[in-house]
C-alpha positions as CSV (number, residue, x, y, z in Angstrom):
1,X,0.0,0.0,0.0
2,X,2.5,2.4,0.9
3,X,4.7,1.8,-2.3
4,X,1.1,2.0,-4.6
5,X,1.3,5.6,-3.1
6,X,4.3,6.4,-3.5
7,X,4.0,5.5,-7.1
8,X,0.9,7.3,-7.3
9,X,2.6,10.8,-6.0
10,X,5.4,10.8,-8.1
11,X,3.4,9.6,-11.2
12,X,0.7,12.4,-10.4
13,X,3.2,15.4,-9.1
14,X,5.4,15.2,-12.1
15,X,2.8,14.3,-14.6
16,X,4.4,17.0,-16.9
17,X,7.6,16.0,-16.7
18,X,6.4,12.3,-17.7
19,X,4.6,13.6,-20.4
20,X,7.2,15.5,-22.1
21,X,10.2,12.7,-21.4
22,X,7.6,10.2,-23.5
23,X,6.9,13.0,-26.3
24,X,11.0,13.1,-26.7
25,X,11.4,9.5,-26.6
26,X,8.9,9.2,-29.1
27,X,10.8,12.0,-31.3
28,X,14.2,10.6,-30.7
29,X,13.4,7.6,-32.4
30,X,13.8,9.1,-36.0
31,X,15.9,12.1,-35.4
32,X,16.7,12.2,-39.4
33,X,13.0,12.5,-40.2
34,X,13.0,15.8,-37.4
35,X,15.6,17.3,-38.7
36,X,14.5,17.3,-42.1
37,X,10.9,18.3,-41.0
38,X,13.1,21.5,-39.3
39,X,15.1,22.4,-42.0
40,X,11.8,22.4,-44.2
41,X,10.1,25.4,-42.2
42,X,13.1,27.1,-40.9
43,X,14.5,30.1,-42.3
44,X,17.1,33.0,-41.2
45,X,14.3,34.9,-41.1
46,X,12.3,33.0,-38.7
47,X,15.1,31.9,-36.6
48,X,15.7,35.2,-35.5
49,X,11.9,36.1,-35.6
50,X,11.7,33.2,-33.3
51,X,14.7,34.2,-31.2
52,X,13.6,38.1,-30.3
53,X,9.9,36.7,-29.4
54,X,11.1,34.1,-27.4
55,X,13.7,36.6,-25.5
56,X,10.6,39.2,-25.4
57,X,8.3,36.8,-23.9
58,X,11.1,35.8,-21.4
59,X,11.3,39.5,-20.1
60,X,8.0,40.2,-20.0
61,X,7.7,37.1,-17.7
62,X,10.5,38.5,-15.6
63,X,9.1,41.7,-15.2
64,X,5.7,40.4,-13.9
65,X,6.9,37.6,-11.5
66,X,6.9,38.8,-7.9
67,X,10.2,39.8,-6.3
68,X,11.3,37.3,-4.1
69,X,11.3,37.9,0.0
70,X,14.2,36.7,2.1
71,X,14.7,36.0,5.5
72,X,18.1,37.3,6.2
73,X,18.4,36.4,10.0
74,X,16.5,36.4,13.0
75,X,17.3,36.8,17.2
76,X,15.3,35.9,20.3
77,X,14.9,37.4,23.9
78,X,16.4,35.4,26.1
79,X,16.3,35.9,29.5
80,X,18.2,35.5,32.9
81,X,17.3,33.2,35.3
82,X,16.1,36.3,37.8
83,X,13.3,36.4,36.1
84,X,12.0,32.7,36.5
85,X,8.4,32.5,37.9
86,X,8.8,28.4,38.6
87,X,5.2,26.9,39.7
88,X,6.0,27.3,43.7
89,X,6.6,31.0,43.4
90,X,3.5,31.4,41.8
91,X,1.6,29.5,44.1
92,X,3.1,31.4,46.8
93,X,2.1,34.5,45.2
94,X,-1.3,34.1,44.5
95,X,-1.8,33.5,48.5
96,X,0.0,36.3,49.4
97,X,-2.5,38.5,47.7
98,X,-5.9,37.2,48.9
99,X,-7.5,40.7,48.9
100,X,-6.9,40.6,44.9
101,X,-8.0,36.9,44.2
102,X,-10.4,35.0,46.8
103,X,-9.6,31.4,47.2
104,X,-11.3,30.2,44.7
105,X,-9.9,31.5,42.0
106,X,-6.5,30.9,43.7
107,X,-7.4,27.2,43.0
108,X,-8.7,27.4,39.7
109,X,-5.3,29.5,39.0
110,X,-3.6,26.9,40.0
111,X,-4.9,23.5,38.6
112,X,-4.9,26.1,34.9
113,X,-0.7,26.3,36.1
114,X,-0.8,22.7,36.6
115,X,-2.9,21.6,33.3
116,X,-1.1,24.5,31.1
117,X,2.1,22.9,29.7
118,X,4.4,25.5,31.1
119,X,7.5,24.3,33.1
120,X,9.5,26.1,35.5
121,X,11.7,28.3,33.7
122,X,9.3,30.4,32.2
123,X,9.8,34.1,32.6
124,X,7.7,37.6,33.4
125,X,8.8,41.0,34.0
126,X,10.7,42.9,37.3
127,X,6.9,43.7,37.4
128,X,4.7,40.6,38.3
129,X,8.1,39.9,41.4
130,X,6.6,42.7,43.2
131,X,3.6,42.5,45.9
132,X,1.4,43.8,44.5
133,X,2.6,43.6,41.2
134,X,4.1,46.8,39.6
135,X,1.5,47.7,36.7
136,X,2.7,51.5,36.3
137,X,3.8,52.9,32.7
138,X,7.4,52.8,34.0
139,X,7.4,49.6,34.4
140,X,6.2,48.5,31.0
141,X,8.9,51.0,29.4
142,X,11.9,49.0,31.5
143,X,10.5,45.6,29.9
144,X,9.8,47.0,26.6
145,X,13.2,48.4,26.6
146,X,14.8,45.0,28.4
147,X,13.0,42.8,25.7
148,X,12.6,44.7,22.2
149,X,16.6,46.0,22.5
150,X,17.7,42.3,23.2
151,X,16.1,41.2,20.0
152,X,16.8,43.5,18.5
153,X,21.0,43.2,19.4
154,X,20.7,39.7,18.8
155,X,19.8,39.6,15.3
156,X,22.3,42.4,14.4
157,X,24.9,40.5,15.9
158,X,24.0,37.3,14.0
159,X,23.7,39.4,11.0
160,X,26.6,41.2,8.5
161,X,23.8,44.1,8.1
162,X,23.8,47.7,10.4
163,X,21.3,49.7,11.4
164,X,22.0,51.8,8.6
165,X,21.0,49.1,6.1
166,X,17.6,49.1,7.6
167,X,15.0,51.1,5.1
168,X,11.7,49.9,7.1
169,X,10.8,49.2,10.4
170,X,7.9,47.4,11.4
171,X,6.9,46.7,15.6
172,X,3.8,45.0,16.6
173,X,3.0,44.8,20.7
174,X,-0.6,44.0,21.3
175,X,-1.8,45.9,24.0
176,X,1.1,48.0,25.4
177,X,1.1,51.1,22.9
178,X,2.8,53.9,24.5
179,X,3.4,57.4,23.1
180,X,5.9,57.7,21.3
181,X,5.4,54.0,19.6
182,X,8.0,51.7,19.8
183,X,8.9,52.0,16.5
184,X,10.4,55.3,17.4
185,X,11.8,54.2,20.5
186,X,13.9,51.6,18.2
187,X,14.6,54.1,15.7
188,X,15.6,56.8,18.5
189,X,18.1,53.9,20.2
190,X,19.5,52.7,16.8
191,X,19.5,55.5,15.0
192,X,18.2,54.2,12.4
193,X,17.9,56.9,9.0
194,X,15.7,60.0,9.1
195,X,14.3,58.8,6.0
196,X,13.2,55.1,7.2
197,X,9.3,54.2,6.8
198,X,8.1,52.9,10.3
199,X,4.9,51.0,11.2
200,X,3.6,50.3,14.6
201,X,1.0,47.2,14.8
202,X,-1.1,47.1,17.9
203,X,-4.4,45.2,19.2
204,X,-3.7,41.8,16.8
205,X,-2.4,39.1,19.5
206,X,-0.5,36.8,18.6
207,X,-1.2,36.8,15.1
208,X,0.8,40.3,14.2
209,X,4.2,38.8,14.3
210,X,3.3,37.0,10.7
211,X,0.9,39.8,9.7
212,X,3.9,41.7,9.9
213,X,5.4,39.3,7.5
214,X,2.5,39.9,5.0
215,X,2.9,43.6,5.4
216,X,6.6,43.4,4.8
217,X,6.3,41.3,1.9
218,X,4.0,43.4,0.0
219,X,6.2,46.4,0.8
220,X,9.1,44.6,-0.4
221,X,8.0,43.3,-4.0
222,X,7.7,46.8,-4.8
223,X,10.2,48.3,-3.3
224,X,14.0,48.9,-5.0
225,X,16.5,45.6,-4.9
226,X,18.2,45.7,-2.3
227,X,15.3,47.1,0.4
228,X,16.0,45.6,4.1
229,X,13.1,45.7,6.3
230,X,13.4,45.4,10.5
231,X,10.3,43.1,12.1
232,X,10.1,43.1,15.8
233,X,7.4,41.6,17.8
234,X,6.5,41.6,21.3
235,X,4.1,41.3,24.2
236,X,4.4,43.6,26.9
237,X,2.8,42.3,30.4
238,X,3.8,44.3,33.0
239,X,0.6,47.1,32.9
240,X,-1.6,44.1,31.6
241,X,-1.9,42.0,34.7
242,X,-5.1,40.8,36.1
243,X,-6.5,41.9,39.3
244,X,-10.3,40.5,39.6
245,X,-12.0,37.1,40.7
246,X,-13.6,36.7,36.7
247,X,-11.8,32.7,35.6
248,X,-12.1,33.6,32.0
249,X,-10.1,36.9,32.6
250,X,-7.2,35.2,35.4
251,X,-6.3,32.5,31.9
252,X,-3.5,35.3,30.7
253,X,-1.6,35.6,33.7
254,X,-1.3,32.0,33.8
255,X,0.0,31.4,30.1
256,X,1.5,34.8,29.0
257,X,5.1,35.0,29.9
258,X,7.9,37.5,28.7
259,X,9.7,37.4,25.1
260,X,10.4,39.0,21.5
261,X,11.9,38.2,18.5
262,X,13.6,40.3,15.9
263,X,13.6,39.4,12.0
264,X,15.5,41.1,9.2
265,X,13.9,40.6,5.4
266,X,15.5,41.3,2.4
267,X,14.5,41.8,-1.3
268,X,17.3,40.6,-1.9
269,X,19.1,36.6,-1.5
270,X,22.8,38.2,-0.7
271,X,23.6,36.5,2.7
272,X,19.7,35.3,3.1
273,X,19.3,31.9,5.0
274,X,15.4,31.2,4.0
275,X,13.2,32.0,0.9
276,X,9.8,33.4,1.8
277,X,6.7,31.4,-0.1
278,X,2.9,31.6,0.6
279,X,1.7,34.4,3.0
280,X,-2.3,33.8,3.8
281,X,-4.4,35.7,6.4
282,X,-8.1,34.7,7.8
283,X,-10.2,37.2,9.3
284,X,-13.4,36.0,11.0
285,X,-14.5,39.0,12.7
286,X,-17.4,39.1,11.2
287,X,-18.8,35.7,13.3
288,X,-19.6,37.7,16.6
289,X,-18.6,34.3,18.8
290,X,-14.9,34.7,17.1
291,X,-15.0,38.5,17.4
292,X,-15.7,37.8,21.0
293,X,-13.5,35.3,21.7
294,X,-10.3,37.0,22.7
295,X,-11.5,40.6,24.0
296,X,-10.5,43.5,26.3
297,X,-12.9,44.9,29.0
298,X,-13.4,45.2,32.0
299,X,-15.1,42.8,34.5
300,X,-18.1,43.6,37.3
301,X,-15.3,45.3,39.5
302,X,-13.9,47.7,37.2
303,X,-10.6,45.5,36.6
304,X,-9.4,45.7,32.8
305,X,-8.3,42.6,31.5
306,X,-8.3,39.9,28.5
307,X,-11.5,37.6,28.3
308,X,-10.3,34.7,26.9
309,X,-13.1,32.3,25.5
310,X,-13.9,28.7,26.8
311,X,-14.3,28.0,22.9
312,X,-10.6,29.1,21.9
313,X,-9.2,26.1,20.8
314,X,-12.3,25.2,18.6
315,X,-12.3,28.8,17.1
316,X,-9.2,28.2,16.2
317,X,-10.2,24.8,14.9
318,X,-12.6,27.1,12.4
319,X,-10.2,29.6,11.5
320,X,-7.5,27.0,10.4
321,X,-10.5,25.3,8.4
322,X,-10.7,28.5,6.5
323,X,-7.6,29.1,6.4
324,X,-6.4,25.9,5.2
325,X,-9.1,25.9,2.4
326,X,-7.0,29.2,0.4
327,X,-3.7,28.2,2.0
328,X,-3.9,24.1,0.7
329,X,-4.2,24.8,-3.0
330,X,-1.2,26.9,-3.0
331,X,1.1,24.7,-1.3
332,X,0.0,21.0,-1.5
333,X,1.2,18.6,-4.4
334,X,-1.2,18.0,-6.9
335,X,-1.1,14.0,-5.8
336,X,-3.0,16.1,-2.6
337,X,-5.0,18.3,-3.8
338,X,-6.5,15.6,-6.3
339,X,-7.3,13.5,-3.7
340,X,-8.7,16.2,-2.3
341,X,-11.0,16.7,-5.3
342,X,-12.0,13.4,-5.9
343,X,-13.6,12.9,-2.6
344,X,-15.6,15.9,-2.8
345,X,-16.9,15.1,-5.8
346,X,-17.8,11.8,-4.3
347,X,-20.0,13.6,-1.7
348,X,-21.4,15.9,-4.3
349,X,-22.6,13.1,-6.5
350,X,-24.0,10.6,-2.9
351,X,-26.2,14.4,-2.3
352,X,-27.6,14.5,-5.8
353,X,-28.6,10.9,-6.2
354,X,-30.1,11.4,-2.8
355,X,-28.5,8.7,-1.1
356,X,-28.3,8.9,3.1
357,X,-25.2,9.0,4.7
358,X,-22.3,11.2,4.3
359,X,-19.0,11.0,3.0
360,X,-16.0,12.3,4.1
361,X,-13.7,15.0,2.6
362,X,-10.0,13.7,2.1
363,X,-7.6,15.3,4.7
364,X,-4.5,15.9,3.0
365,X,-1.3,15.0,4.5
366,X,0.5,18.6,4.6
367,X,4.3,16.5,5.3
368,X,4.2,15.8,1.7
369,X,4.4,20.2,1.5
370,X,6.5,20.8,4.7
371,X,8.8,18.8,6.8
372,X,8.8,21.5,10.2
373,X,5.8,23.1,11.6
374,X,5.6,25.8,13.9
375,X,2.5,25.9,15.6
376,X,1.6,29.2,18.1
377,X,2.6,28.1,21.3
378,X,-0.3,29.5,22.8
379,X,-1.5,26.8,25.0
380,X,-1.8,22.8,25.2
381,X,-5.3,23.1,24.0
382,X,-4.5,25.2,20.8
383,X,-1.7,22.8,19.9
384,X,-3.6,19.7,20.7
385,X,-6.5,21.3,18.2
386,X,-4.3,22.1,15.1
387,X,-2.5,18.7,15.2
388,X,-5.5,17.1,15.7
389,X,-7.2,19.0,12.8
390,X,-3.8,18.2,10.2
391,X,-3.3,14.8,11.6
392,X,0.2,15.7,12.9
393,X,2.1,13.2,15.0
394,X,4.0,14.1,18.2
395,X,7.1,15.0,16.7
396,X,5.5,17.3,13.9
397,X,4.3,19.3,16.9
398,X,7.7,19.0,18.9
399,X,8.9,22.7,18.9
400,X,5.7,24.4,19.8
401,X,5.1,22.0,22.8
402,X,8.5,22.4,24.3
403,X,8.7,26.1,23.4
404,X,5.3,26.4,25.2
405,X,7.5,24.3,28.5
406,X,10.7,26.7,28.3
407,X,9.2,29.9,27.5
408,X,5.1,29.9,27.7
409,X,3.1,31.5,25.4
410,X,5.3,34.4,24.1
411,X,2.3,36.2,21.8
412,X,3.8,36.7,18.2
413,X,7.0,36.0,18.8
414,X,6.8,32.6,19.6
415,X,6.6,30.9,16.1
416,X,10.4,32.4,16.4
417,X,10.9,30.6,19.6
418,X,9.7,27.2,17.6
419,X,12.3,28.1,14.9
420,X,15.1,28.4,16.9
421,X,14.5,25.2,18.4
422,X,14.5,23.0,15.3
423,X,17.6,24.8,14.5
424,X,19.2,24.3,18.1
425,X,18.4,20.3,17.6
426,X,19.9,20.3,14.2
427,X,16.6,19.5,12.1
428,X,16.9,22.0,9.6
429,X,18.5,21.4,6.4
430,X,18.8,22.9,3.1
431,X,16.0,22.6,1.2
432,X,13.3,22.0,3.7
433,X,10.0,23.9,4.1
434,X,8.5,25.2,7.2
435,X,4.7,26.2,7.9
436,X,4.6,28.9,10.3
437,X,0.5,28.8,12.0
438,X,-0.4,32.0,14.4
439,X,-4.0,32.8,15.5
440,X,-4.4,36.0,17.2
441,X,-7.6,38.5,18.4
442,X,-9.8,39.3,15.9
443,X,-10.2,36.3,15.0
444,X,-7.4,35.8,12.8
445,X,-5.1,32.8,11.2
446,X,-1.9,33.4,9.3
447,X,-0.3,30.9,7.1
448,X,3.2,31.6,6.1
449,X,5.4,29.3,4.6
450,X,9.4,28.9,4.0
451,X,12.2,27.2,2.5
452,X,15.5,26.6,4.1
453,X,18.1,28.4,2.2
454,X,21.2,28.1,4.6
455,X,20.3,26.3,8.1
456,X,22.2,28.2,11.1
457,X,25.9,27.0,11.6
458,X,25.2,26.6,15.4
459,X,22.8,26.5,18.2
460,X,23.5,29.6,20.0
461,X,20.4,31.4,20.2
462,X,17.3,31.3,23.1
463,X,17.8,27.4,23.4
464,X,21.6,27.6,23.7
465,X,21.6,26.7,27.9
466,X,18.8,23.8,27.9
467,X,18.8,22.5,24.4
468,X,20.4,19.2,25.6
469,X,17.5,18.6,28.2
470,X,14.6,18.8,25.5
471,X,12.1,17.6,24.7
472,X,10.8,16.4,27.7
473,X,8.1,14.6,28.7
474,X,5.0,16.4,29.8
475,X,2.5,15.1,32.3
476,X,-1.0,13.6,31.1
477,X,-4.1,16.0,32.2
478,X,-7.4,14.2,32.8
479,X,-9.8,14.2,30.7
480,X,-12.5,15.9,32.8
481,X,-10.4,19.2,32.3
């Protein structure tokens, strides 16, 4: 059986290629009969007729094909130990401020700690070590400052590029958006070009780190050769924190932990270690259930916080449904994508002749597209949903488990995080292909898709101190959770 497919794949997939190898052979048999056949109708004149159409047509094609995107490098926060927030001190804190939390939702704090998939050396801010914690502007300006810089360093350092190769800078932070944005505080510490373009995303979750990508793409395949632009995405959780009693509202302080990554793209392949492909983004806003689902207010109390949904993970279930249905085609081998076909036209024909029962659609196996996948670490359920929904096994879902152990749910950073970690364990090589997944307020799903160009020559990036203890093994939940 699994020969008969692999047959069938490479038969279908280069069905082109097949064709024209049996035309030639067919040719080739009597080469004297097609080279008098071409000496009959060709002439001097329509040689070179043929010559200047066929090097017109070849420009024109040129001209029109998109300018390839590159991914020249990318860097990681990374923090110090100080700022681990290991399950004990947690639980410690949460009961040394009874007159912000009752015990109730103490405990339900705890058992979401214990269920989340988050180990012990996650980190938050200076901030969330203080009793009570330290939610003042300040504050979030020290770990904006602590966080976006370090990224920022990192991926200079990694990279041959300057600041003064930068031409457009684009910062997404959710919630935090102080005045001036970050994008000037980055331009004002770099000192970046008076002439650079500079975006500031805000209010997207965890989905603007790759609807930063799309942005930077678009500005990029019309932009001059040679265009650099300067992606840095972050969470900032210092002001953000929590105070009420509402369960729905007390699920962010237990997953969001601190981080940002830095990326630098390129218009251009000089020095470029992956090859940007597909870029697709699903908005489902307009469903009032997914508008809802991740939302800002406040609760009975006055307290200002995130509402996260009990329906997250099967939103996100919906969103990568529609997202999958424009992303698939684009992607998938046609061996896939007639499969694909052929079952729905199964189903179409059982409804018109009226017969009961229904058939079901062909999921297509998306490790004949990609061999990584870097899932949004933003919690066990959301992971377990998506790999569920592809039909991933455990080690296609690997790096978004474990980053979700070592450094929680990092917002739109973390697909980053995932990244580095298939590069720490030496997975990536030349040539492979890696799906990027984010979902983010809104609702929204991004799809963005890669090709290995140049893997990293070493390991030293967020994973470089604990890479040798991963992965580990995470402990079961039960099922009535």
């Amino acid at each position: 059986m699994l020969l008969l497919k692999a047959v069938y794949r490479v038969v279908v997939n280069n069905f082109l290629a097949l064709a024209a190898a049996a035309v030639a052979a067919v040719l080739l048999r009597r080469p004297d009969e097609l080279a008098a056949r071409l000496r009959a109708v060709s002439s001097p004149l329509h040689a070179a007729t043929a010559a200047v159409l066929a090097a017109g047509v070849a420009r024109l094609v040129r001209a029109r094909r998109a300018r390839g995107v590159y991914l020249v490098e990318y860097g990681c926060f990374r923090p110090r130990p100080c700022y681990r927030a290991p399950f004990a001190t947690c639980l410690e804190h949460a009961h040394l401020m009874p007159y912000l939390v009752d015990e109730e939702s103490v405990a339900f704090a705890i058992r979401l700690l214990e269920r989340s998939g988050l180990g012990d050396e996650t980190c938050v801010p200076d901030a969330y070590h203080y009793m009570p914690p330290d939610r003042s502007l300040r504050a979030s300006r020290d770990e904006s400052e602590l966080v976006i810089f370090s990224a920022v360093d990192d991926v200079f350092a990694r990279s041959a590029l300057t600041p003064a190769d930068i031409d457009v800078l684009i910062v997404n932070c959710s919630i935090f958006t102080p005045t001036p944005v970050f994008a000037d505080m980055v331009v004002n510490r770099y000192k970046l070009r008076a002439e650079v373009q500079n975006v500031n995303l805000s209010g997207m979750g965890c989905s603007a780190g790759l609807v930063s990508v799309g942005l930077a793409k678009n500005l990029l395949q019309v932009s001059p050769p040679g265009t650099n632009v300067l992606i840095v995405s972050t969470e900032i959780l210092s002001s953000q924190y929590y105070v009420g009693t509402e369960r729905a509202m007390l699920l962010p302080n237990c997953l969001f932990r601190m981080g940002a990554a830095a990326m630098i793209l390129s218009n251009s392949p000089d020095h470029a270690r992956f090859r940007l492909g597909r870029v697709v983004r699903t908005v489902t806003a307009a469903r009032d259930s997914d508008y809802r689902c991740v939302f800002q207010e406040e609760d009975e109390q006055g307290n200002t916080g995130i509402r996260l949904s009990k329906d997250l993970a099967t939103t996100a279930g919906h969103a990568l449904k529609s997202n999958i249905a424009a992303f698939g085609p684009l992607v998938l081998p046609a061996s896939e994508q007639l499969l694909v076909a052929i079952s729905f036209l199964k189903r179409k024909l059982k409804q018109l002749s009226g017969h009961a029962g229904k058939v079901r659609l062909y999921r297509p196996d998306f490790r004949t597209a990609f061999e990584h996948f870097c899932i949004h670490a933003g919690g066990r359920g959301v992971i377990d949903e998506v790999q569920h929904g592809l039909g991933l096994s455990d080690d296609d879902v690997e790096a978004s488990r474990m980053t979700l152990h070592r450094f929680g749910n990092t917002s739109s950073s973390s697909v980053l995080y995932e990244l580095a970690y298939l590069e720490a364990k030496g997975r990536m090589k030349r040539g492979d292909r890696v799906w990027m997944i984010s979902f983010g307020a809104g609702f929204d799903c991004n799809s963005v898709a890669w090709e290995c160009i140049k893997p990293a020559p070493d390991a030293d990036g967020p994973w470089v101190d604990c890479i040798h203890r991963y992965p580990v093994q995470l402990p079961e939940i039960a099922k009535d959770v």
